[in-house]
Structures are given as structure tokens and as C-alpha cells.
N, C-alpha and C positions, 0 to 999 in steps of 0.2 A: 579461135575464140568466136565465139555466137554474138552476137547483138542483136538487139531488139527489132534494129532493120531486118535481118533471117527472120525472123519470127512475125512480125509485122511489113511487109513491104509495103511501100508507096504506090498512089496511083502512078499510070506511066507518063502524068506529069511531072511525080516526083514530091505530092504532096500526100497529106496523112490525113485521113476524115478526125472529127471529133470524137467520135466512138473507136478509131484505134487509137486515136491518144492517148483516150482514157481506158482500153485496155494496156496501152503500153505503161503507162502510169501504174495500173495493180499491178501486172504481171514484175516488172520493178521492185513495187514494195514486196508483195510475193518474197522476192528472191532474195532480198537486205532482211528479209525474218526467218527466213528458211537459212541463211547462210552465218547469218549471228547467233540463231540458237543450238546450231548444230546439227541440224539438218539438213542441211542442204547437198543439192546434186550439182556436179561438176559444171552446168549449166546456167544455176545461180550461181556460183561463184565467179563463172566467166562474164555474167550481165552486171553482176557488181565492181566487180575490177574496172570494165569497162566506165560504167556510169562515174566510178571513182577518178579514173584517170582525164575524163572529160569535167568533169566538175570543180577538180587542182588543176585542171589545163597545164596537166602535164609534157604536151608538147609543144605548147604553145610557148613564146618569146615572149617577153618583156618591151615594148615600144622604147627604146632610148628619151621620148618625150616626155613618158610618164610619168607622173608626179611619184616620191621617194615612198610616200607609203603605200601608193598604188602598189611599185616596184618592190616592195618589203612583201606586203598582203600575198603578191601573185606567187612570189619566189616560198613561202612557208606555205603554202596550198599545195608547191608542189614538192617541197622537202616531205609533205606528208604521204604524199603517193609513193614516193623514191621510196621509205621506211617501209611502205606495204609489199613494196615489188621486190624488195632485199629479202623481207620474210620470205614471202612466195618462194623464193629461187635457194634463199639456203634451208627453206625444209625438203628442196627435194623436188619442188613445180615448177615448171619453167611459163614464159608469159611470153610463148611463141605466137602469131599471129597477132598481138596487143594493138602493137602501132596501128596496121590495117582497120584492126577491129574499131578505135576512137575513130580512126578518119571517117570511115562507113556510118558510124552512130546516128543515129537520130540528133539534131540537135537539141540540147538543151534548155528549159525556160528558165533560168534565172539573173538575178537582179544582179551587178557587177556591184561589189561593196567601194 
């Protein structure tokens, strides 16, 4: 599976200028319009699974401290990736390289509800 890190590498600090942010940010949306209206190439649909499974932090635990609706919120974030990755695999696609592929990710900018 591809990520945005393939597409976009870091300096060999391991950081991202603002101008590849913000191409990584279109290149993204790009791919979630390209892949929802039917268009899309094997490529968006691998930036999007990807994006999808980092954003349900789908391999991510649950902290035993967490407060119950933290731990409620995290756990249906990721029942909802589980539902996407069951389609993928009983039409026929397999989600080889996946795990890799979120580890490698860019990280993510968003706010924890």
C-alpha cells in the first residue's frame, strides 16, 4: 500500500516543509473525490484506507485510564474501519501491506474528541 510518506518523503530530518503539507493535504482530498465518485485509481483507494485507518486509530489500544466514553468514542472509530476492511476483503481486495502502511503514515492533525 502507498502512503503519502512514498509520495511525499521527509527531510532527512524527518520533518515536512509547509508546502508539502499542503500538497499532502490536496493530494488526500484528491484521492477521498476520486475514490467516492468512482473514479478513482488503485492508489487512491490505498491513500484512503490508509488515511481511514489512521484516523479510527485502528491499531491503536485503548489506555485502561481512559475515561468510558473516551474508551466507547475510540472502540466505534474503529468498529468503523473493521466494517470498511471486511468489505475490501469479501469483494475480493485484500489490505496486504496496511499495518506497515498506517505505521509509515504521515502523522495526522486532528483534535482527540
Amino acid at each position: 500500500m502507498i502512503t503519502l510518506r512514498d509520495l511525499f518523503p521527509p527531510s532527512e530530518e524527518g520533518a515536512w516543509t509547509d508546502e508539502q503539507v499542503a500538497q499532502m493535504q490536496r493530494r488526500l482530498a484528491s484521492a477521498y473525490r476520486a475514490t467516492f465518485s468512482g473514479t478513482g485509481t488503485q492508489e487512491d483507494a490505498s491513500l484512503v484506507l490508509v488515511d481511514l485507518a489512521r484516523f479510527t486509530r485502528y491499531l491503536d489500544t485503548t489506555s485502561i485510564d481512559a475515561p468510558a466514553d473516551v474508551a466507547k468514542a475510540l472502540d466505534q472509530r474503529r468498529a468503523v474501519f473493521v466494517r470498511i476492511a471486511e468489505a475490501v476483503i469479501m469483494s475480493g481486495g485484500n489490505l496486504d501491506g496496511l499495518h506497515r502502511a498506517v505505521l509509515m503514515a504521515p502523522p495526522i492533525d486532528v483534535e482527540e474528541t
